[in-house]
N, C-alpha and C positions, 0 to 999 in steps of 0.2 A: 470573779471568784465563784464558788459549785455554790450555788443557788440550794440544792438540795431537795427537789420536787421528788423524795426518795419512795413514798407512798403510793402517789402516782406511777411511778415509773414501775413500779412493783407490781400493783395491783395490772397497771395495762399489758405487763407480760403474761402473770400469771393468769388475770380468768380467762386470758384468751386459750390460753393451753391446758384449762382446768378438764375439759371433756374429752382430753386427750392423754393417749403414750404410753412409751414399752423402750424398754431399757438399751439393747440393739448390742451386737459384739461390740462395737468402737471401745464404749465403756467399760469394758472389763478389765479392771485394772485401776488404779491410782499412780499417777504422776506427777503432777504437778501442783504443789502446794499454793495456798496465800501466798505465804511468804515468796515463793519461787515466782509467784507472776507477777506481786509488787518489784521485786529485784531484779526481773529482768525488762519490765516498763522502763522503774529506772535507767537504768542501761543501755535501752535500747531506745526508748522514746525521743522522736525528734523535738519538742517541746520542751524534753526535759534539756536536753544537751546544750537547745538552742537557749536555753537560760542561765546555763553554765556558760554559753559564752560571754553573754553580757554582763557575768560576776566578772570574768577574766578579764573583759576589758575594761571593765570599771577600777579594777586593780591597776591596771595600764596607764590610765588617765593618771590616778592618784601619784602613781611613782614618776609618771612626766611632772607632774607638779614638785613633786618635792627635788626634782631633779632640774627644773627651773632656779635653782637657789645657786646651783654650781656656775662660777662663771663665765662665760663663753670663753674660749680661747680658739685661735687658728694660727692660721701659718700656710706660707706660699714661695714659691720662688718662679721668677719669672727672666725671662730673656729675651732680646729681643737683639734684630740686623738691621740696621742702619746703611741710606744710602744719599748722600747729596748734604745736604748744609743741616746740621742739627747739634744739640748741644751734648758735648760730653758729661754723662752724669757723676764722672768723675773730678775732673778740672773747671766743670758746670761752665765751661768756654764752646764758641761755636766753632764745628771744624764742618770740612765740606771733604770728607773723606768716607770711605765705607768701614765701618766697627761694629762690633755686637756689645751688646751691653746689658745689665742684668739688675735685679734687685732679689733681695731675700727678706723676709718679717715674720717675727711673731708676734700678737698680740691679743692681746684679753681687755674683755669690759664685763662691770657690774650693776646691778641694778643697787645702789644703797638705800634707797629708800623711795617709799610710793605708798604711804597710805598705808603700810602691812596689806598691799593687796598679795603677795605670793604666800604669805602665814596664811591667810584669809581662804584662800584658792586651795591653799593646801588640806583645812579643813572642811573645805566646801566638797571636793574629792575624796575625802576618805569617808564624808560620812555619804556620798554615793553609792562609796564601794558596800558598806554597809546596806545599805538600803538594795541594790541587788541582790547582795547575798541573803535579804531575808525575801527577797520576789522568788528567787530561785527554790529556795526552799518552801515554800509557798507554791511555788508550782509542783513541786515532786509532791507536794499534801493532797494538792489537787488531783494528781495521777494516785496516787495513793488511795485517796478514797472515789474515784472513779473505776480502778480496780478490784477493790472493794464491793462495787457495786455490780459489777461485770460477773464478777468470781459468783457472788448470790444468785443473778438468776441463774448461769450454766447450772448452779448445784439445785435450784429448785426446778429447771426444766426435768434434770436427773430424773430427781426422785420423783415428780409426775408421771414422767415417763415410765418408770419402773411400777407406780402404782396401776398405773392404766394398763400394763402390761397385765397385771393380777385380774385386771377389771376382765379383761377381752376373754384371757383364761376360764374366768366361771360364769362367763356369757355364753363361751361355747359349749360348755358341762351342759349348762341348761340348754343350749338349743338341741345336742345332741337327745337329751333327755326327752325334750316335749318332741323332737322328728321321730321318737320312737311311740309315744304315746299318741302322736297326732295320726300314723300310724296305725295303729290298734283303732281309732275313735275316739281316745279317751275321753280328751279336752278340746275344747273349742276351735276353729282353726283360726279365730281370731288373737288366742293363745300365742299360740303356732309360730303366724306371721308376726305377732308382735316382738315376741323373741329373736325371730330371723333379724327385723326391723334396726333392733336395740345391737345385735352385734354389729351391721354393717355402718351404722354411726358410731357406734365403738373403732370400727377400723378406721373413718375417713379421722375420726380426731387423733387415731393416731399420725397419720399424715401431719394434722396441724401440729403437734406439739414435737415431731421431727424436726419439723420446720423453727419452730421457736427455739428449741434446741440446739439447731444450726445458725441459727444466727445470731445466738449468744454467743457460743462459743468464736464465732467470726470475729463480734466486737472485741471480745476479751483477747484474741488474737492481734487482734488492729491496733491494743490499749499496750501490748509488749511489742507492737509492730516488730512481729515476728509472721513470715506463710502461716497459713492454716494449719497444712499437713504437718507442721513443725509443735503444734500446743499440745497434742497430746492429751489424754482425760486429765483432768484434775480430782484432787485429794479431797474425799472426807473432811468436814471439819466437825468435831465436838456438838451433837447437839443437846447436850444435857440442859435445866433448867439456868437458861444464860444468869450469871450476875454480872452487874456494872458495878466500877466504884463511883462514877454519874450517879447512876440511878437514886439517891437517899438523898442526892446534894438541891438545894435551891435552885433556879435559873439565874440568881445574882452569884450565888456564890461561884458555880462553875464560869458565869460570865468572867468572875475574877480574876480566878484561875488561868481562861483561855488570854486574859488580856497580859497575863505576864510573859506568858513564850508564844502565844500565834505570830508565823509569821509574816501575815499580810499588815498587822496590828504593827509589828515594827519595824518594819517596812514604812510605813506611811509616817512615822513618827520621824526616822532618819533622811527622809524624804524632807519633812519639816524645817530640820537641823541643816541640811543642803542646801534648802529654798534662805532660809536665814543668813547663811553665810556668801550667797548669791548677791543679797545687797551689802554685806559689807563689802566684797570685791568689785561691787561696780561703784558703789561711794569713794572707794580707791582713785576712782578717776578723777576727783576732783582735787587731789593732792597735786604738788610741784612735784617734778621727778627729778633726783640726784644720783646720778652715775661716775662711776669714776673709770679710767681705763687706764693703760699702758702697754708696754712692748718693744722691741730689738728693732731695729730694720739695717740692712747694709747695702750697699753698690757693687757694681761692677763694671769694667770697661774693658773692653780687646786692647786702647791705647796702652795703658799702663803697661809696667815693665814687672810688675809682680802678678805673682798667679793667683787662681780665683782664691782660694781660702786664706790667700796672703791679707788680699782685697779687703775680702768681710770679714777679717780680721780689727784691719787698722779704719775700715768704713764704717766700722759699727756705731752703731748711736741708737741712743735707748728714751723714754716719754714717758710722761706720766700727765692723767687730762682728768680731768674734772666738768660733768655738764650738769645744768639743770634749768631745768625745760619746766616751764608755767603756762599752764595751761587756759587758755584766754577765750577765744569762740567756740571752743570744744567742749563748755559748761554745758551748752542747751543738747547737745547728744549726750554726754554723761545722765542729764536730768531724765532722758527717757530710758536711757540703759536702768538707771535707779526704779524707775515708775514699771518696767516689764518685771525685774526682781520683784517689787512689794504685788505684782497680781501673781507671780509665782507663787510666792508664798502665801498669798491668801488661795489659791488654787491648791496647795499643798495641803492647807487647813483643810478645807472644805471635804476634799479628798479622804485626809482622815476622820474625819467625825461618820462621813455618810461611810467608809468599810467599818467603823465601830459601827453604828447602828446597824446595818446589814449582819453583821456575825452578833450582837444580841436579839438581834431577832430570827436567826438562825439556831442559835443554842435553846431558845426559846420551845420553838417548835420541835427540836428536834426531843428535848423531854419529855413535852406533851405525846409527842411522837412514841417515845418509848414507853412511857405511863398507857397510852393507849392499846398500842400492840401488847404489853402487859394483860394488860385486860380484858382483849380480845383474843388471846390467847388460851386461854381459863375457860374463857365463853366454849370458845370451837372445841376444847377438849371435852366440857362436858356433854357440848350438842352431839358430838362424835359416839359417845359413849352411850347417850340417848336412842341416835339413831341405828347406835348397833344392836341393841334387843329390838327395835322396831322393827329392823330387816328379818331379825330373828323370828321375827312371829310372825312377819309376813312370811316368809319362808316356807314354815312350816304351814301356815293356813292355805296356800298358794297348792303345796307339795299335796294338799288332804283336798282340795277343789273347792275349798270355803271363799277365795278371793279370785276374780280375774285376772290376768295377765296387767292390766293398768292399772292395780291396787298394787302389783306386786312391783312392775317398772320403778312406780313414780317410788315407792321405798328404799328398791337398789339406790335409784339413783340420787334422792336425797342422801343417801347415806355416803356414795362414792364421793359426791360434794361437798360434804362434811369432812369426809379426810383430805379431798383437794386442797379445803379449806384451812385444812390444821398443816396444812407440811408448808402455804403460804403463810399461814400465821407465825409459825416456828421462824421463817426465814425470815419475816419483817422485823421479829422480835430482838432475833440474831443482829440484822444490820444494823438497828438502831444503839445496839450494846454496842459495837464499835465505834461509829459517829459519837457518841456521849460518852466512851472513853476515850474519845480524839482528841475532841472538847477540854476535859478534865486533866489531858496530858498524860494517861496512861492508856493507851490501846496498847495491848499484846497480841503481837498475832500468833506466838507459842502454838 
């Protein structure tokens, strides 16, 4: 299940593209929403479908099981030619002549009793079916908020890109500016060049955050396995100050919460209920087995002087049988059919407790997570805010020749790192409101 390394995966997209980018034609325009690329994941995803199958065939097993209860029945008709000395199945005398001769039957058998092992099987399959349908859904959670996570960075390579684009813009204001001054003599040509310097890393990070750009948008393509050329820009989302209805609650209490409908959580539980009714179907074997049967059967012979449906008419004869089979050396493999059940099911246990503990210490972090970015969010806006009078004075002190070109760089460019900073912080903010309305059982993607 998603591990959730979401901070990580964040931060190693974003600073790599933090000194880069510009918005580019592609993205002009909004298409495709959240919503639009979780639904067609869905949809489209091999992972997802291929888990949709194994609901279906779990559905399959469980309706053969219940359809195990119906009695067998068949039915045949046979014929056969005769040559040399054999017995008429009619007169059951031996003739040494050549005749065809034939039979017809129906008949049916039941199992009456065996330990309730078919009851047993029966609920041992329906609570499988169950326990797929909660993997499946479990999987599409997982495509869901990997989705989720896709969708974040293409929107935060975006607005990088768009920011860096502003950046390159009043890079070149000023280089223009100081080639006119450098020019004249004004200012230093160490100025000068450093200006030139600060744009042509302004362009090669545009390059890099292209690049990151692009291969967000790849994954997120890859996550609705759908071509490239088919995604299309994606949609704006809301970035007002996010609320959670997570966010105010405890780590136990959302824990609670997640334990009533996650569906890996019951999944593992009906898994359980499977593994348990596993040994009562193989303790079945140690019962006697009581069958009953019956059925029609009639003859036919070329000899006779009446015709075939005369025949199996007045040949008919009908059965009724009774068996029951005790099972004697077949105890010591029963015992180990029994003994693979009880490590199922302590496998089954094990199983659940270690994805319980994995998802509270997932919701766990993922709070912390959200309380964090919270806070670091706050931080960046007002470092942002800081460092915008600081450019401002540098600016101006820069613009009068009070400052060198390296008082003035290193101010841009703290400050451009500052808003890098804040459009990452926003987005980390963002996903974790999701993830902890996941949690909580209300994420809207509205």
């Amino acid at each position: 299940m998603y591990k959730y390394p979401i901070l990580k995966i964040v931060l190693a997209l974003c600073y790599c593209m933090a000194a880069a980018g510009a918005r580019g034609q592609e993205l002009t325009g909004d298409s495709l929403s959240l919503s639009d690329c979780i639904r067609l994941a869905l949809k489209n995803s091999y992972i997802a479908q291929s888990a949709n199958l194994g609901t279906r065939l779990a559905r399959i097993d469980h309706q053969e099981s219940r359809q195990s209860l119906i009695p067998g029945v068949s039915m045949g008709v046979g014929h056969n030619l005769s040559q040399g000395r054999s017995i008429d199945l009619v007169t059951n005398q031996y003739i040494n002549q050549n005749f065809s001769s034939g039979n017809q039957y129906i008949s049916g058998s039941v199992t009456l009793f065996r330990g309730l092992e078919a009851l047993n099987r029966i609920r041992q399959q329906a609570a499988a079916g169950k326990a797929a349908a909660f993997e499946e859904q479990a999987v599409k959670d997982q495509l869901m908020l990997d989705v989720i996570l896709a969708y974040m960075q293409v929107l935060t390579a975006r607005d990088m890109w768009a920011q860096t684009e502003k950046r390159i813009e009043l890079t070149k204001q000023q280089v223009k500016r100081a080639t006119d001054l450098h020019s004249s003599g004004v200012i230093p040509p160490s100025d000068f060049y450093d200006l030139k310097g600060q744009l042509a890393g302004d362009l090669n990070a545009l390059n890099e955050i292209r690049k990151a750009h692009m291969e967000a948008r790849i994954n997120l393509a890859r996550l609705m396995n759908i071509p490239y050329e088919q995604a299309g820009p994606v949609a704006s989302i809301s970035l007002e100050v996010p609320r959670s209805a997570a966010a105010a609650l405890a780590p136990s209490e959302v824990q609670e919460n997640a334990a009533l409908w996650l569906p890996s959580l019951k999944a593992a539980e009906w898994r359980i209920a499977q593994a348990q009714d596993g040994i009562r179907v193989a303790r079945a074997g140690h019962s006697p087995r009581l069958t009953m049967g019956g059925g029609f059967q009639s003859t036919y012979s070329s000899n006779s002087s009446l015709g075939y449906f005369e025949q199996a008419k007045n040949n008919l004869g009908r059965y009724l049988s009774f068996g029951l089979t005790i099972p004697l050396t077949d105890h010591i493999l029963i015992r180990n059919n029994v003994a693979r059940a009880r490590i199922n099911l302590e496998d089954a246990g094990y199983r659940a407790r270690n994805t319980e503990l994995e998802w509270q210490s997932t919701i766990t972090q993922t709070l912390f997570n959200l309380e964090l970015a919270k806070e670091n969010y706050h931080n960046l806006t007002e470092r942002e805010e800081n460092l915008q009078e600081s450019f401002r004075i540098a600016t101006a002190r820069f613009q009068a020749g009070d400052i060198n070109s390296v008082l003035f760089l290193t101010a841009k460019n703290n400050l451009e790192q500052a808003m890098a900073d804040k459009i990452i912080g926003r987005y980390q903010w963002t996903l974790q409101q999701y993830f902890a309305d996941y949690f909580n059982g209300k994420l809207s993607l509205q």
